[in-house]
N, CA, C and O atoms as CSV, one atom per row, in Angstrom:
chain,resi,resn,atom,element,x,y,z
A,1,UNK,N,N,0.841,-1.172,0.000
A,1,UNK,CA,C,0.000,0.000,0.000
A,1,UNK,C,C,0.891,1.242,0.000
A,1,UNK,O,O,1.952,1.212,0.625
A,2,UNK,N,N,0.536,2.258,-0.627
A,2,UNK,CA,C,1.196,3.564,-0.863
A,2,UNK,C,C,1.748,4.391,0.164
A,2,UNK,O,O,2.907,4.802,0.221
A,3,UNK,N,N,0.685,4.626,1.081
A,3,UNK,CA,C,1.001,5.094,2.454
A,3,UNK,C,C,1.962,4.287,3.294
A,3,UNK,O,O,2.993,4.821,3.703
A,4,UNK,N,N,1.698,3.119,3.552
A,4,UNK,CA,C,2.882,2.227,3.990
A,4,UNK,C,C,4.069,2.429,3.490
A,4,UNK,O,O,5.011,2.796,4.193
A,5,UNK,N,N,4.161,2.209,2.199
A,5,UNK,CA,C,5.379,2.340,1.689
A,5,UNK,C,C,6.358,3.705,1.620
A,5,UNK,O,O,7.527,3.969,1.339
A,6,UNK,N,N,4.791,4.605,2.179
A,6,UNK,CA,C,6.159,5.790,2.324
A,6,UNK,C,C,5.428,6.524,3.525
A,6,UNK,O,O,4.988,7.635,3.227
A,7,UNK,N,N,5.317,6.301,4.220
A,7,UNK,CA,C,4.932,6.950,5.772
A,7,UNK,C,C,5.984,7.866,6.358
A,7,UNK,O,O,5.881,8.849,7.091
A,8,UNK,N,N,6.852,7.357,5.911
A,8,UNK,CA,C,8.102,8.728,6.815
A,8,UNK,C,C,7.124,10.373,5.804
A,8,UNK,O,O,7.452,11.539,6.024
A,9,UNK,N,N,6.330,10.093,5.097
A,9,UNK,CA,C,6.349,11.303,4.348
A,9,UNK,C,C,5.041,12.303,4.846
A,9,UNK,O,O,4.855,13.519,4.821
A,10,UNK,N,N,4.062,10.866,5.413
A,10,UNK,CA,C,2.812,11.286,5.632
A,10,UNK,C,C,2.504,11.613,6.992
A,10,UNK,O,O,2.899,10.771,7.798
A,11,UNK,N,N,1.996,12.457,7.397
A,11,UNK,CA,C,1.759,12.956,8.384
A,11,UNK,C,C,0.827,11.962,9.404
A,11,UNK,O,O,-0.161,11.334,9.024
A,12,UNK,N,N,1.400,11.967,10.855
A,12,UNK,CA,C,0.900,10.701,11.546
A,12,UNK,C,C,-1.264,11.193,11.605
A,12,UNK,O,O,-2.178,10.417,11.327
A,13,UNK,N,N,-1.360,12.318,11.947
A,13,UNK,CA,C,-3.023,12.842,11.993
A,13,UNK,C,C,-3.023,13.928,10.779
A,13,UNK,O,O,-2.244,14.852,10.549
A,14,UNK,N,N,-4.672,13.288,9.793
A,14,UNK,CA,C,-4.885,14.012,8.697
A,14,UNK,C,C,-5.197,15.280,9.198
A,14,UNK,O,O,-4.985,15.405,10.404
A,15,UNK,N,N,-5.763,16.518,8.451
A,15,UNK,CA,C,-6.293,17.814,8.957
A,15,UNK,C,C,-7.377,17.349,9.198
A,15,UNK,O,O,-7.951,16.354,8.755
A,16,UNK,N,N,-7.772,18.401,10.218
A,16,UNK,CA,C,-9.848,18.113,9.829
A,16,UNK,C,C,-10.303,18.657,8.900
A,16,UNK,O,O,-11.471,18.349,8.664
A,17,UNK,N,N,-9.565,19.814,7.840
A,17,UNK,CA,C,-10.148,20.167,6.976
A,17,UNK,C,C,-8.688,20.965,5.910
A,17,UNK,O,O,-7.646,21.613,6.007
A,18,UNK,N,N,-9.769,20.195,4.775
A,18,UNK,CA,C,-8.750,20.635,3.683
A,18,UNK,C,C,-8.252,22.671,3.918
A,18,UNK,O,O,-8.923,23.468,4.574
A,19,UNK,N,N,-7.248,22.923,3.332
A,19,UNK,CA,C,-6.881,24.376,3.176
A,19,UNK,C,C,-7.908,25.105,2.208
A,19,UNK,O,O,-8.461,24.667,1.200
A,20,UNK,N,N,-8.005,26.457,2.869
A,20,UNK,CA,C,-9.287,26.919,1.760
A,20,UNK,C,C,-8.601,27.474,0.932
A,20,UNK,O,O,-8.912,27.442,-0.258
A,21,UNK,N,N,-7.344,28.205,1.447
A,21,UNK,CA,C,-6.451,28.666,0.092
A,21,UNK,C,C,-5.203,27.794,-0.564
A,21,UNK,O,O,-4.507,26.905,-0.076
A,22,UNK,N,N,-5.208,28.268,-1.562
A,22,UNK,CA,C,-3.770,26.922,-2.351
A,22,UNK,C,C,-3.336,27.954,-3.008
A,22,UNK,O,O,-3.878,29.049,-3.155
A,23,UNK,N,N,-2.205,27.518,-3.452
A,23,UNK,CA,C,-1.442,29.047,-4.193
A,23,UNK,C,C,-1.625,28.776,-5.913
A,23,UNK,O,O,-1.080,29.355,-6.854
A,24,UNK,N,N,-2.569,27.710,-5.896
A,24,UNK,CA,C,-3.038,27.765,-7.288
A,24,UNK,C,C,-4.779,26.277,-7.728
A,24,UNK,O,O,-5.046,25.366,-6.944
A,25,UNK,N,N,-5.539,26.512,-9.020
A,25,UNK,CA,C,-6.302,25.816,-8.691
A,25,UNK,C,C,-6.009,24.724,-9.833
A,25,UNK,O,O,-5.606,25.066,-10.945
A,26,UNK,N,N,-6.190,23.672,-9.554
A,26,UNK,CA,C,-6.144,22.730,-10.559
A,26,UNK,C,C,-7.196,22.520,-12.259
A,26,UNK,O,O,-8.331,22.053,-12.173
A,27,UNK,N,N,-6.743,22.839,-13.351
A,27,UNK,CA,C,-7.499,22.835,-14.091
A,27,UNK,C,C,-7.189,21.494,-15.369
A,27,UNK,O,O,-6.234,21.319,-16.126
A,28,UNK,N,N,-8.386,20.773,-15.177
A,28,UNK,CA,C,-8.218,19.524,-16.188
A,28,UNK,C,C,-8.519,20.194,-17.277
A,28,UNK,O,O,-9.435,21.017,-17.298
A,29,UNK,N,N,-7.460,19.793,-18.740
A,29,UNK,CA,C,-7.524,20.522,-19.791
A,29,UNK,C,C,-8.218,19.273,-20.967
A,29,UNK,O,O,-7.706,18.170,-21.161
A,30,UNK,N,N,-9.665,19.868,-21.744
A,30,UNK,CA,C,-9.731,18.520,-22.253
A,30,UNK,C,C,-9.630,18.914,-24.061
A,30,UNK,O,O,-9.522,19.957,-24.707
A,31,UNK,N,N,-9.726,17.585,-24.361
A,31,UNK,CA,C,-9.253,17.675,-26.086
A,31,UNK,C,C,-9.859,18.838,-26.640
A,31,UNK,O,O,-10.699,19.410,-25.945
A,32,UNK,N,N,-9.529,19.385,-27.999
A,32,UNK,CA,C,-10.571,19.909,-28.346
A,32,UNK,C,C,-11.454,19.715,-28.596
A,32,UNK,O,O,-11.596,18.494,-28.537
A,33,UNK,N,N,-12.703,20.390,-29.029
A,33,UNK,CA,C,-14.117,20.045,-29.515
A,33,UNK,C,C,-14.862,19.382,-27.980
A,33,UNK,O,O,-16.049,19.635,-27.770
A,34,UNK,N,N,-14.151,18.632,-27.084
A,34,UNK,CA,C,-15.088,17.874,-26.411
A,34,UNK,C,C,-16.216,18.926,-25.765
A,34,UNK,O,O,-16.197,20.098,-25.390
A,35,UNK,N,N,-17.414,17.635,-25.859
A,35,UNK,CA,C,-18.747,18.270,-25.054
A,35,UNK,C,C,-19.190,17.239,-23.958
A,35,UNK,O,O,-19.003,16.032,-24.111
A,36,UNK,N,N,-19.635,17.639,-23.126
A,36,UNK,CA,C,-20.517,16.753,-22.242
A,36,UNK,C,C,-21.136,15.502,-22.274
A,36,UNK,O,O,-22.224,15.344,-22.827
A,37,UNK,N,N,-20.676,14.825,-21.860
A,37,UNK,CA,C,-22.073,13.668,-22.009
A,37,UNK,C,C,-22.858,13.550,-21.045
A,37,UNK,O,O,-22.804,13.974,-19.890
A,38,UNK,N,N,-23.635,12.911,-21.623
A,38,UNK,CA,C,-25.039,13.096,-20.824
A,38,UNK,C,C,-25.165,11.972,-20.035
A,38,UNK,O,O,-25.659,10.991,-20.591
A,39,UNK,N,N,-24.885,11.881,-19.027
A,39,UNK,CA,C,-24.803,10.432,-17.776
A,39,UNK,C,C,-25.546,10.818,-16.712
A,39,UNK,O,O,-25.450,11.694,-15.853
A,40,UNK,N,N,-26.470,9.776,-17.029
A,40,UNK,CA,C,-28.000,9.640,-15.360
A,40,UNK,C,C,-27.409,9.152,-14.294
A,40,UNK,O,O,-26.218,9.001,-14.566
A,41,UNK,N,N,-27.617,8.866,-13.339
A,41,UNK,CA,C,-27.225,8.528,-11.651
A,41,UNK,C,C,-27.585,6.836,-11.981
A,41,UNK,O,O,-28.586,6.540,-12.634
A,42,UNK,N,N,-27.021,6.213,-11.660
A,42,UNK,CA,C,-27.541,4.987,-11.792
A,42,UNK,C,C,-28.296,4.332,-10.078
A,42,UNK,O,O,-27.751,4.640,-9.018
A,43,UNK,N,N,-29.383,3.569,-10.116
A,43,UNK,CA,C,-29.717,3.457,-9.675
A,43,UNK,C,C,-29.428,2.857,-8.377
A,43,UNK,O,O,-29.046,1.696,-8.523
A,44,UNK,N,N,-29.477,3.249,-7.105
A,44,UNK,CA,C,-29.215,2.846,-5.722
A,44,UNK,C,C,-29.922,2.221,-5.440
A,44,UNK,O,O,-30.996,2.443,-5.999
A,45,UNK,N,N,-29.917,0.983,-4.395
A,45,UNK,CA,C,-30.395,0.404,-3.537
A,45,UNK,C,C,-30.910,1.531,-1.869
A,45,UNK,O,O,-30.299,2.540,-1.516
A,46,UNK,N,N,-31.547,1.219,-1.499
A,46,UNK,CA,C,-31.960,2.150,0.024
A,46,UNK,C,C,-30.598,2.199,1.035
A,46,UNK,O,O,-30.292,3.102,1.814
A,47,UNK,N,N,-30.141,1.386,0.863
A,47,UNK,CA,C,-29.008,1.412,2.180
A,47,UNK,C,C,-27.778,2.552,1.470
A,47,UNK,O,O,-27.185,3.513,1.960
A,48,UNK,N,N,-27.741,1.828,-0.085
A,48,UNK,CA,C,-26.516,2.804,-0.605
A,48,UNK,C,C,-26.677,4.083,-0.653
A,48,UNK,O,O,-25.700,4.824,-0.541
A,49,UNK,N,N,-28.078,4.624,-0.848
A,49,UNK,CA,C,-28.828,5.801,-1.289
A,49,UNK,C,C,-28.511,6.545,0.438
A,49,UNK,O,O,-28.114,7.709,0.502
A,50,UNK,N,N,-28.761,5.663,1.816
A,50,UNK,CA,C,-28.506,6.701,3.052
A,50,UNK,C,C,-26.837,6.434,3.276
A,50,UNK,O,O,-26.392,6.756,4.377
A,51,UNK,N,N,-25.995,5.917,2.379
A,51,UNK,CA,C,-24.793,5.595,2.676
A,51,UNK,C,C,-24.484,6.889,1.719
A,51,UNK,O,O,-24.032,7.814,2.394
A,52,UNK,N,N,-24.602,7.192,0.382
A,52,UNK,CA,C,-24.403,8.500,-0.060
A,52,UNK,C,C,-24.532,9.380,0.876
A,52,UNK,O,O,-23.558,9.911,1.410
A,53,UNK,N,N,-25.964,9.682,1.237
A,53,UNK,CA,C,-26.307,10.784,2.147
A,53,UNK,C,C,-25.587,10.818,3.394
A,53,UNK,O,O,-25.795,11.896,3.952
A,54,UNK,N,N,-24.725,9.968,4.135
A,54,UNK,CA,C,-24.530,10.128,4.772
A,54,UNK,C,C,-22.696,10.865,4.637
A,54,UNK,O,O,-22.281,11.892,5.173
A,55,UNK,N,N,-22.032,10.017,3.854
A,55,UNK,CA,C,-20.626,10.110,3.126
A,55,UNK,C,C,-20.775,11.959,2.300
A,55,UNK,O,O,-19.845,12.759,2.405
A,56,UNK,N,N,-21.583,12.170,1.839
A,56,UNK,CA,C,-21.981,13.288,1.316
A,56,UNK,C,C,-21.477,14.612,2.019
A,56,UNK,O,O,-20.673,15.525,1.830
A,57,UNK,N,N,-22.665,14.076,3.181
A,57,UNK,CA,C,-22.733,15.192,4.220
A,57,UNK,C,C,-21.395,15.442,5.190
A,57,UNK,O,O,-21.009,16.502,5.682
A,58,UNK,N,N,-20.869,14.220,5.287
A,58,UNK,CA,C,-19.467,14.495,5.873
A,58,UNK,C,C,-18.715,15.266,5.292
A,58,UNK,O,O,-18.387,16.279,5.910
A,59,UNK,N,N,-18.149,15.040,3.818
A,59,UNK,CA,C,-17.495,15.324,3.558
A,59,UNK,C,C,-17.451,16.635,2.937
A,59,UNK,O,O,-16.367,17.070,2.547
A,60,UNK,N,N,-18.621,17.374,2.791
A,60,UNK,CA,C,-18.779,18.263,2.674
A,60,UNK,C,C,-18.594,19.492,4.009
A,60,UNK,O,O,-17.924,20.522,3.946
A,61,UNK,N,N,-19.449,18.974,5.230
A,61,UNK,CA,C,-19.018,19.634,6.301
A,61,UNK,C,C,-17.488,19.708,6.765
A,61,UNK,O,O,-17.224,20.437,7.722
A,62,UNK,N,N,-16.414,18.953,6.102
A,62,UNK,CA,C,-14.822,18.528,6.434
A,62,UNK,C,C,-14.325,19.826,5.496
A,62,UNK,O,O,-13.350,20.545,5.715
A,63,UNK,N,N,-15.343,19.923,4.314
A,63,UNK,CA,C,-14.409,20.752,3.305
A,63,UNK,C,C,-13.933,20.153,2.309
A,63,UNK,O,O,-13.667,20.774,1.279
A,64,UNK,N,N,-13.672,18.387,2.471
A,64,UNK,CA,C,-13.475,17.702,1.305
A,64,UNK,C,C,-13.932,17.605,0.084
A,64,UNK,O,O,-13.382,16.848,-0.717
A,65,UNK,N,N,-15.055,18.385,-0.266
A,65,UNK,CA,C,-15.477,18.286,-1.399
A,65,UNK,C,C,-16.283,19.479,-1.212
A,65,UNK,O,O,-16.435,19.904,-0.067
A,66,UNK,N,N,-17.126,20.410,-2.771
A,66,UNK,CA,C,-18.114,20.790,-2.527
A,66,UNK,C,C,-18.731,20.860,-3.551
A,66,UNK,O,O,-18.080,20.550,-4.548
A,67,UNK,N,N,-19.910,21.195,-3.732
A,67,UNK,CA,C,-21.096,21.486,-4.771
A,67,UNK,C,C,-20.645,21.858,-6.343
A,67,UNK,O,O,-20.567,23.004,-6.788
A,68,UNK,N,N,-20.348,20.547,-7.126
A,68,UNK,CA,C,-19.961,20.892,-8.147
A,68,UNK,C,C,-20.514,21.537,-9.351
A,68,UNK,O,O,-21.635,21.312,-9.805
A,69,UNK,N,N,-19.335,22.645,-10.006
A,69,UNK,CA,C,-20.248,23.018,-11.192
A,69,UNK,C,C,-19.993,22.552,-12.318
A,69,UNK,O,O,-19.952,23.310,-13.287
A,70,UNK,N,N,-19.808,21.464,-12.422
A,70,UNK,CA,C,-18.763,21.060,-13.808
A,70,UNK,C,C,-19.578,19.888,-14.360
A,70,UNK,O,O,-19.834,18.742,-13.993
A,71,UNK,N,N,-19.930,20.826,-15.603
A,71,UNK,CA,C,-20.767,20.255,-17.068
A,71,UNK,C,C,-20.575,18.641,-17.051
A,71,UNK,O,O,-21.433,18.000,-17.658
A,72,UNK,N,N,-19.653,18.013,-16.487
A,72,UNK,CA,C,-19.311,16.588,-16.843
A,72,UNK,C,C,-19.870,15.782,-15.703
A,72,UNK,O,O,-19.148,15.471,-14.755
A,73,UNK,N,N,-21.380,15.369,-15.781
A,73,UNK,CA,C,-21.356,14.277,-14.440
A,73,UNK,C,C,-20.787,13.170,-14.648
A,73,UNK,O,O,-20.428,12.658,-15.709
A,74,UNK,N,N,-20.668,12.592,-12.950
A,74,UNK,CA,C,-19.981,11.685,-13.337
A,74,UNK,C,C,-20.871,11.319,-11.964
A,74,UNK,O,O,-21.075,11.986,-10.950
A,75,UNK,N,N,-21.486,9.464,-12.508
A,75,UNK,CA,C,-22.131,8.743,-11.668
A,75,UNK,C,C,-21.436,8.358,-10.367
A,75,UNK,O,O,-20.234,8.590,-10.239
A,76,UNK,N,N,-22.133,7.787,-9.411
A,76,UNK,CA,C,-21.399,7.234,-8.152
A,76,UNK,C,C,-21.998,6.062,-8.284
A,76,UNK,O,O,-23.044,5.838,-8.894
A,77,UNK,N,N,-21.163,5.131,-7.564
A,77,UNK,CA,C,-21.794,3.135,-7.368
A,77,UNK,C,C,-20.732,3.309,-5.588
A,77,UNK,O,O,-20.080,4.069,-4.872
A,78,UNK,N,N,-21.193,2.138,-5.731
A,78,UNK,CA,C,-20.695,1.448,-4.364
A,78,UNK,C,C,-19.781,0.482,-4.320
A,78,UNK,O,O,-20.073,-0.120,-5.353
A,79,UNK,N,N,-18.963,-0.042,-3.899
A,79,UNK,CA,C,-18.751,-1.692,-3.748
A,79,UNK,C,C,-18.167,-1.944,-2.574
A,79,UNK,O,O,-17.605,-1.100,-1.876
A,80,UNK,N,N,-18.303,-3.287,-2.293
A,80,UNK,CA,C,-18.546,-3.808,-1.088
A,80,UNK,C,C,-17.213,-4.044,-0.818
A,80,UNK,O,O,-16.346,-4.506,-1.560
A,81,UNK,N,N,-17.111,-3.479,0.935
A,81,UNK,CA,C,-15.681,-3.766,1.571
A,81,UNK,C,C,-15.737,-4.929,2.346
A,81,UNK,O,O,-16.788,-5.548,2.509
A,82,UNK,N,N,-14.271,-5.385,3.009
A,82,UNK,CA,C,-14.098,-6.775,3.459
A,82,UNK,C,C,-15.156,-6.318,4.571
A,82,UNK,O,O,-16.227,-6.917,4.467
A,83,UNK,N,N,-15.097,-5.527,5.457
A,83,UNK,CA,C,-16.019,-5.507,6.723
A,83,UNK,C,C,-17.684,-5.296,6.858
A,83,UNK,O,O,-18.471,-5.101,7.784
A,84,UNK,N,N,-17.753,-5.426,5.598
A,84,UNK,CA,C,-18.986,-5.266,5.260
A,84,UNK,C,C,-20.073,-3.592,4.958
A,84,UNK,O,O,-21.277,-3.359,4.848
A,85,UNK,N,N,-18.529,-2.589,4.918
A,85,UNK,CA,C,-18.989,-1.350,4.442
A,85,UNK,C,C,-19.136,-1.140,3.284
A,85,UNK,O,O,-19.003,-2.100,2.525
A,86,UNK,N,N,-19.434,0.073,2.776
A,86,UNK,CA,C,-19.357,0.357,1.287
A,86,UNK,C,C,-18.252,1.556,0.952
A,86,UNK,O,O,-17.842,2.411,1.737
A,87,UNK,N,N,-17.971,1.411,-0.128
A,87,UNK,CA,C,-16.756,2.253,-0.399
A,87,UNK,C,C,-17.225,3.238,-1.743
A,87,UNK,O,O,-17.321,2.490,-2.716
A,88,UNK,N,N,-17.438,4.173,-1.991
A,88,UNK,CA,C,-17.854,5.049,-2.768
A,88,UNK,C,C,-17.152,5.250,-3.667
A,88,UNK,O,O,-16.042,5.770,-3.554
A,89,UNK,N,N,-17.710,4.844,-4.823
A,89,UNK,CA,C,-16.613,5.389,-6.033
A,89,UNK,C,C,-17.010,6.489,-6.979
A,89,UNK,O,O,-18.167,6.837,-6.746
A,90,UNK,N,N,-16.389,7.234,-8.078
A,90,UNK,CA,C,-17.423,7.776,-8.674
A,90,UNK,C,C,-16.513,7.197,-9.899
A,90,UNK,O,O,-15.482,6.527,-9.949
A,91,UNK,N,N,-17.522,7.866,-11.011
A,91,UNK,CA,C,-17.147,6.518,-12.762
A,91,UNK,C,C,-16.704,8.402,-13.202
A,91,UNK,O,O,-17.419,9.395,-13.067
A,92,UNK,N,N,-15.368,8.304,-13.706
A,92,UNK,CA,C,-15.153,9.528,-14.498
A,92,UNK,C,C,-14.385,8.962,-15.864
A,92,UNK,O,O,-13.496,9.354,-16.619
A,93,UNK,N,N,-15.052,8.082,-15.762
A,93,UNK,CA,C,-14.547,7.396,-17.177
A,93,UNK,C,C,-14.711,8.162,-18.870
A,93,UNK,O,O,-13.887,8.100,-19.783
A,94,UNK,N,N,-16.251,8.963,-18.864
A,94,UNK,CA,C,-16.516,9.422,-19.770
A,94,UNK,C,C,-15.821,11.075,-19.570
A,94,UNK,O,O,-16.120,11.974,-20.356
A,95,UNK,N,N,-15.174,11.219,-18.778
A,95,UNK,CA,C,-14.101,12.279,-18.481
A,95,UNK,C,C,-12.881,12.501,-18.855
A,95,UNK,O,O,-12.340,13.508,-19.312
A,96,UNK,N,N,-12.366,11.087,-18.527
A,96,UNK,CA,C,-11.002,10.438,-18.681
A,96,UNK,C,C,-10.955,10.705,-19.810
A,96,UNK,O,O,-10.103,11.527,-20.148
A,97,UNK,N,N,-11.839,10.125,-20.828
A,97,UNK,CA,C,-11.719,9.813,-22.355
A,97,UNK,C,C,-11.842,11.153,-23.262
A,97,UNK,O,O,-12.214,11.220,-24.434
A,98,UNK,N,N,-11.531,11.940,-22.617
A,98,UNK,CA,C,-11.873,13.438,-23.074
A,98,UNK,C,C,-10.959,14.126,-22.545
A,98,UNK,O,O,-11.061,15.277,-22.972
A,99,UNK,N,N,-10.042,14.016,-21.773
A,99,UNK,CA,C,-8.914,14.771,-21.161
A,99,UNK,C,C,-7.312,14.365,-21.857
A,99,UNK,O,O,-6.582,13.410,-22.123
A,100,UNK,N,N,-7.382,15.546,-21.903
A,100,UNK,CA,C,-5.255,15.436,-22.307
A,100,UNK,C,C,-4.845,15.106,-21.272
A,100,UNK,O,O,-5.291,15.504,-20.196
A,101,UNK,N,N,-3.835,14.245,-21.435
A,101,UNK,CA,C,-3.135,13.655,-20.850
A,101,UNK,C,C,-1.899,14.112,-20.425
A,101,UNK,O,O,-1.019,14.138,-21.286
A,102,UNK,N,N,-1.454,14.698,-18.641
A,102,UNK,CA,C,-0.059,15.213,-18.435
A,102,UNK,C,C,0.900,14.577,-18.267
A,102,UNK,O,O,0.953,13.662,-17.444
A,103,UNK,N,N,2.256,15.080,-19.328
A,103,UNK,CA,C,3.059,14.246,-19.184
A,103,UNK,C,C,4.230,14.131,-18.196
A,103,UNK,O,O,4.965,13.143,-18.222
């Protein structure tokens, strides 16, 4: 694992919250011409649907994420951890395939 393998680097306690300022913002640059695609939410089960809501709300109150404005959705799924949690992914696949690539 990544962190294992380099822990002298990582700090022993994360922040509670990301920095609000950075001395710059990250901008994904994509091919030309690309447009949007059009991708629906795929459908949740009830448990995954209050497991969003719940993962959501955290991480938004942390600062980890917030209210995106960017033309490109990109679905969320779930899959199942050894302990029987769920692990949140999101599909930016139809993203990927539209972005230049840094070398």
């Amino acid at each position: 694992m990544v962190i294992r393998k380099h822990a002298d680097i990582f700090p022993d306690d994360l922040p509670a919250r990301l920095l609000s300022e950075r001395d710059h913002d990250q901008k994904i640059e994509l091919e030309p011409g690309a447009q949007p695609t059009v991708r629906t939410q795929w459908w949740l089960i009830h448990p995954e649907l209050d497991e969003l809501r719940r993962q959501l709300d955290y991480l938004l109150k942390k600062g980890f994420v917030r209210p995106s404005t960017s033309p490109f959705p990109a679905p969320i799924l779930f899959t199942p951890m050894k302990d029987g949690g769920l692990r949140m992914c999101v599909d930016y696949r139809a993203l990927n395939r539209v972005t230049i690539k840094s070398r």
